[in-house]
C-alpha positions in Angstrom: 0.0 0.0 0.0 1.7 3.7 -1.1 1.2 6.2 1.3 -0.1 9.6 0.2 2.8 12.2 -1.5 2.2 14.6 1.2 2.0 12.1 4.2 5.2 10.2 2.2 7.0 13.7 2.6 6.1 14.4 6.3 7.4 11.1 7.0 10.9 11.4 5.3 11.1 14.6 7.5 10.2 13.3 10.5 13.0 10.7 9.7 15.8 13.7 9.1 14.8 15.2 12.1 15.6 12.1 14.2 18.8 11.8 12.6 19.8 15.4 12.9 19.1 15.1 16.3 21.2 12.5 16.8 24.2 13.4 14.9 24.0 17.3 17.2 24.0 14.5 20.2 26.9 13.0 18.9 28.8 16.5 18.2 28.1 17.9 21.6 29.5 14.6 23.6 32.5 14.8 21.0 33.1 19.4 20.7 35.9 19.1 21.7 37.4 16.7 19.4 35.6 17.9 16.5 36.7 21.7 16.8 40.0 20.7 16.9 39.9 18.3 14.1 38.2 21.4 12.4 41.5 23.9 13.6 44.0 21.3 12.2 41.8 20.9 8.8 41.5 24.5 8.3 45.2 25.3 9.2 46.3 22.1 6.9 43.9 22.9 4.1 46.7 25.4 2.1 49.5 23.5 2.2 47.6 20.0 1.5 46.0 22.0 -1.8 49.9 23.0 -2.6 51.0 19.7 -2.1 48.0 17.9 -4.1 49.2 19.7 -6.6 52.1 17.5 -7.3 50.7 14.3 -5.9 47.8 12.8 -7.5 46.3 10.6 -4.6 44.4 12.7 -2.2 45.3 10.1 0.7 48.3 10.7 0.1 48.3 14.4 0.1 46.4 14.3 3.0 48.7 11.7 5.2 51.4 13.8 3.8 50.4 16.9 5.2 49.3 15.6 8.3 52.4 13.6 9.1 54.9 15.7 7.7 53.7 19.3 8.7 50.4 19.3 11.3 51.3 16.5 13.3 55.3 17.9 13.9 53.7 21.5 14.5 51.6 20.4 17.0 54.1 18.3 19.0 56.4 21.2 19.1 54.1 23.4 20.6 53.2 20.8 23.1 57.2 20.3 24.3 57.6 24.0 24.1 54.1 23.7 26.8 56.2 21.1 28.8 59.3 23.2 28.6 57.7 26.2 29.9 55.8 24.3 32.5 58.9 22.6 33.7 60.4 26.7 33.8 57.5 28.2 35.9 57.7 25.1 38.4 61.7 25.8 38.5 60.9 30.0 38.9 58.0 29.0 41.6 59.8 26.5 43.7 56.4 24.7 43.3 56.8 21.0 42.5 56.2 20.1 38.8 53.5 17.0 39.8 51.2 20.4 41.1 50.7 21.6 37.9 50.9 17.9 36.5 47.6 17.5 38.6 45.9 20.3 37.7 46.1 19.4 34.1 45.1 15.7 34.3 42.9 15.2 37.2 43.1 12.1 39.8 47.0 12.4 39.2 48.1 14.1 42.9 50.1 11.3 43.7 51.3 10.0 40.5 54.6 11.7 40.5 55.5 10.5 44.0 55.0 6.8 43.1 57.0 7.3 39.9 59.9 8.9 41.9 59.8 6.3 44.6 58.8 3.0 43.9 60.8 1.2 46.8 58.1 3.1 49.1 55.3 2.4 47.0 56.2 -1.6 46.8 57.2 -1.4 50.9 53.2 0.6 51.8 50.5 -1.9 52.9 48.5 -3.6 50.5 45.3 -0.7 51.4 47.9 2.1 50.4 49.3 0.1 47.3 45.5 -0.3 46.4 45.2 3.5 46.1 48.2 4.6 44.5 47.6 2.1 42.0 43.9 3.3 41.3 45.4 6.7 40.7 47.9 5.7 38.7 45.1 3.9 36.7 43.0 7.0 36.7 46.1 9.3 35.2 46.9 6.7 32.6 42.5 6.6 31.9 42.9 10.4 31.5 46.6 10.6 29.3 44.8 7.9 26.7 41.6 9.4 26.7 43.2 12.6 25.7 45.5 10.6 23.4 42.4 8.9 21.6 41.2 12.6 21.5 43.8 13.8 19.6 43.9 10.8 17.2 40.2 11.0 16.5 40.8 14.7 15.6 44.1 13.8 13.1 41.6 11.2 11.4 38.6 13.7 11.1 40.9 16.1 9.3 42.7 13.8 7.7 39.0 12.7 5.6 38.3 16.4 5.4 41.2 17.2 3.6 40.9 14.0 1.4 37.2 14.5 0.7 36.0 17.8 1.1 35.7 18.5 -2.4 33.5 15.8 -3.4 31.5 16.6 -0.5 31.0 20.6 -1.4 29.6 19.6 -4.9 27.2 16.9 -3.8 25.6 19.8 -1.4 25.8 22.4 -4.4 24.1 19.8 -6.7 21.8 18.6 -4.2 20.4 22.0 -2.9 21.7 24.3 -6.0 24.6 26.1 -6.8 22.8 29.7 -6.5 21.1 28.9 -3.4 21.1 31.6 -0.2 22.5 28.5 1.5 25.4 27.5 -0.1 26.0 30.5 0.1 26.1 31.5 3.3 28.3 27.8 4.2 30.6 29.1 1.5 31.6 32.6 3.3 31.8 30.4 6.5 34.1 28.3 5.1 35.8 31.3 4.0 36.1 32.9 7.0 37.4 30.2 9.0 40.2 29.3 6.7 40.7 33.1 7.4 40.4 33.1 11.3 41.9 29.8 11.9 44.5 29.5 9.1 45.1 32.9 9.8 45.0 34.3 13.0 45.6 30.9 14.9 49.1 30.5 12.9 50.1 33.5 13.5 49.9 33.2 17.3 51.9 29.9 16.9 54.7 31.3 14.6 55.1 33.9 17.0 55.0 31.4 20.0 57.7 29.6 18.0 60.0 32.8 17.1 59.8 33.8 20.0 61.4 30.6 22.1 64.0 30.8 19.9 64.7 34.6 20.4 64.4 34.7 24.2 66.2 31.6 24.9 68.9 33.2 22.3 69.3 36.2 23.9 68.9 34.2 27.6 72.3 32.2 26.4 74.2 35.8 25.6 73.1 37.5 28.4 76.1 39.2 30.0 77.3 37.9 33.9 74.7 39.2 36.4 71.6 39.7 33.6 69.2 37.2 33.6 66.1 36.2 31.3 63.6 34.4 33.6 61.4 31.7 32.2 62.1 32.7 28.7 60.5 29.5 27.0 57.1 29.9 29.2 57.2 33.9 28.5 57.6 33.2 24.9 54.2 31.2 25.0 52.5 34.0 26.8 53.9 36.2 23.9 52.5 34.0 21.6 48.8 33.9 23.0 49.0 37.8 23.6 49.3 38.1 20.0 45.2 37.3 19.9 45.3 40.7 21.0 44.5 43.7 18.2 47.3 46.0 18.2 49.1 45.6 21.5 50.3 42.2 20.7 53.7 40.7 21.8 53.6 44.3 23.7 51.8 42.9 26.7 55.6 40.8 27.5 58.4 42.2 25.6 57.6 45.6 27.1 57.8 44.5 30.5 60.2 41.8 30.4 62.5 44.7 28.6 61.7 47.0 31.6 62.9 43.9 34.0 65.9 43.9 32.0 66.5 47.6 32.2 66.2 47.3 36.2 68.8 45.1 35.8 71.1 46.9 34.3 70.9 50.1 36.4 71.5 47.7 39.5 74.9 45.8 38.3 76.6 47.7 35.4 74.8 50.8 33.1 77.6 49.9 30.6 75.5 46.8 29.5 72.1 49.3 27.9 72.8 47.6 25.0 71.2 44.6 26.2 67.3 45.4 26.9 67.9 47.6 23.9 69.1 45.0 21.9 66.2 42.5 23.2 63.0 45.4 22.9 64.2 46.3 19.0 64.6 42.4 18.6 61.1 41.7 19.5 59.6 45.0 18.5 60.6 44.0 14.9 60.4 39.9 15.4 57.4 39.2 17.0 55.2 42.6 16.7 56.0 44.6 13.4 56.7 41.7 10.9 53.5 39.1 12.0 51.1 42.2 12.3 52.3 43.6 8.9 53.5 40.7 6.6 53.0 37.2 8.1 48.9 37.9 9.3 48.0 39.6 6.0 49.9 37.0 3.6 48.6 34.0 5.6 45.1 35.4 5.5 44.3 37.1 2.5 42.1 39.7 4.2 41.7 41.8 7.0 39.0 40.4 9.6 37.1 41.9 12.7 40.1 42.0 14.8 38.0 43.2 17.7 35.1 40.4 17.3 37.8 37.7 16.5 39.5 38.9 19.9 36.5 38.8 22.3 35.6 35.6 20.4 39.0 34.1 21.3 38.9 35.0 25.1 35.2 34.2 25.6 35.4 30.8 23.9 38.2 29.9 26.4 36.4 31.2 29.5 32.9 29.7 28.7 34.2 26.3 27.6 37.7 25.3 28.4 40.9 24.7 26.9 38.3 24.2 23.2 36.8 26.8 23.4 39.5 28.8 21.3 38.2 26.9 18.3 35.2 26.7 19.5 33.9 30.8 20.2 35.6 31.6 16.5 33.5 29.1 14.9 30.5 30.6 16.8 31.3 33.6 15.8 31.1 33.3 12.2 28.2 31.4 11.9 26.2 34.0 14.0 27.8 37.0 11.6 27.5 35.5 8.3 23.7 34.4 9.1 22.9 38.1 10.6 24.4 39.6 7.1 22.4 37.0 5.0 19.4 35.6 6.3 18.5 37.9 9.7 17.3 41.0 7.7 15.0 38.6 4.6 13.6 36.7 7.8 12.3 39.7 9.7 11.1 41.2 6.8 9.0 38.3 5.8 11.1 38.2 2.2 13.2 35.5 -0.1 16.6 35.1 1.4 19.4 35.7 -0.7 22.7 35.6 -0.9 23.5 39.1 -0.3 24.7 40.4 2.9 23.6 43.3 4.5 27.5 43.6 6.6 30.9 44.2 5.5 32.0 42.1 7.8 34.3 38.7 6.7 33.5 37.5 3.2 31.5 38.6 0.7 28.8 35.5 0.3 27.4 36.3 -3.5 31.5 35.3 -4.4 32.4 32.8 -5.5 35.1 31.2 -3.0 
């Protein structure tokens, strides 16, 4: 028995909403994985493109890419993050295994049993039993993590290979002049900007700048000293998410320190902190806000918007939420330029924008 056109057609749509409703389940237990999949797709998108150029398989390029240029990225910036946590537990006089505990929690002990295991095997068999569950609990928390990160390489890893072929069956399915491929298109394009862009930036200049303070940390002359200068290069990197100021927010201070020191052992050595502020000033400020931002990027973005975006994400949902508030953020201005206005009004959406703001959707990207 065939069931009526129109009660055929409620049914099929009863059926997507289930299944949209399931696959938003899915992405909300998994955010966190998928926004950074998303970062390291976006930020591995040009250079896979360059390199598909020359390879024909797109596995290939995309293993490629991944192995030989995300992958190495990213574990750099994690030892520098171990480096500079190993620094500020040195400055502190605070135990490394505090901060380890912080960062993975049920790990408060782990260190201790690590750095002592005649004590561990000579405790009673109650106090064996709980270093042991901890132990357990660290290692739970260190794989999940690991499995994490995995199942965010792999996510990228088919976005890269297949993104193509999945853009054109959504342009052929809904219409390649339609308000909403439109409006996913300037998305896309505004991420590439925000995350390609932006994001890089801040870890080029995390990068630089390691190698420029611990540089100038090795030359320092007797009785001048650069403290933490691995950690403070991280911090200059992140304050880079700041418009304008930038690197300014530690270079400028940590210049000032140097000066201090200086005036209290031996004026003769100026040329040190002066040496250091022109270093960074030109470095890590003038050259990424002027040549490295706009070449990476293509255009200029709401530096202000991309800012508060950047800070809120973090503060609202964790250590993902710096993928996670950009992506919010251009969903909500792209839909407000295209869609808000034809809505209220009652008319056809297009795929004009009424803001100036990111890209321009009636391009094509």
């Amino acid at each position: 028995m065939q069931l009526p056109e129109n009660r055929s057609r409620v049914g099929w749509w009863i059926l997507a909403v289930v299944l949209l409703a399931s696959l938003l389940f899915v992405a909300y237990s998994i955010v966190g994985t998928l926004v950074l999949g998303l970062f390291i797709y976006y930020g591995s998108r040009p250079i896979y493109r360059r390199v598909s150029e020359h390879v024909s398989s797109g596995s290939i390029s995309a293993g490629a890419t991944l192995l030989l240029v995300s992958l190495p990225a990213l574990l750099l910036v994690g030892y520098t993050f171990a480096v500079g946590l190993r620094e500020l537990s040195a400055f502190t006089g605070t135990g490394i295994e505090t901060y380890y505990a912080q960062l993975v929690p049920g790990s408060t002990n782990v260190p201790n049993v690590l750095s002592n295991p005649r004590q561990l095997l000579g405790s009673n068999l109650g106090q064996f039993s709980d270093e042991f569950t901890t132990a357990v609990e660290s290692l739970g928390a260190v794989a999940r993590g690991l499995l994490h990160f995995f199942l965010a390489i792999t996510l990228a890893f088919f976005a890269l290979r297949d993104d193509d072929r999945l853009a054109d069956w959504f342009r052929n399915e809904v219409g390649e002049d339609s308000a909403l491929v439109a409006y996913l298109s300037a998305v896309d394009s505004d991420l590439a900007t925000v995350y390609f862009g932006n994001v890089l930036t801040v870890l080029l200049v995390g990068v630089v700048a390691t190698i420029v303070y611990n540089g100038f940390s090795s030359v320092a002359p007797s009785g001048i000293s650069l403290p933490i200068p691995t950690l403070l290069a991280l911090l200059t990197g992140l304050a880079t998410f700041v418009p304008i100021v930038v690197g300014k927010l530690v270079y400028v201070p940590l210049t000032a320190y140097l000066g201090w020191q200086v005036f209290q052992t031996n004026p003769r050595l100026f040329w040190f902190p002066l040496a250091f502020f022109l270093v960074s000033l030109v470095v890590l400020d003038l050259l990424p806000q002027m040549v490295v931002r706009p070449y990476i990027s293509g255009r200029t973005t709401h530096t202000g918007l991309v800012m508060f975006a950047y800070v809120l994400g973090g503060i609202l949902f964790g250590w993902y939420g710096i993928f996670l508030g950009p992506l919010v953020l251009v969903l909500v201005t792209q839909f407000a330029g295209i869609a808000f206005g034809d809505l209220v009004r009652g008319e056809r959406v297009t795929a004009q924008s009424s803001l100036s703001i990111g890209s321009d959707p009636s391009k094509k990207q």
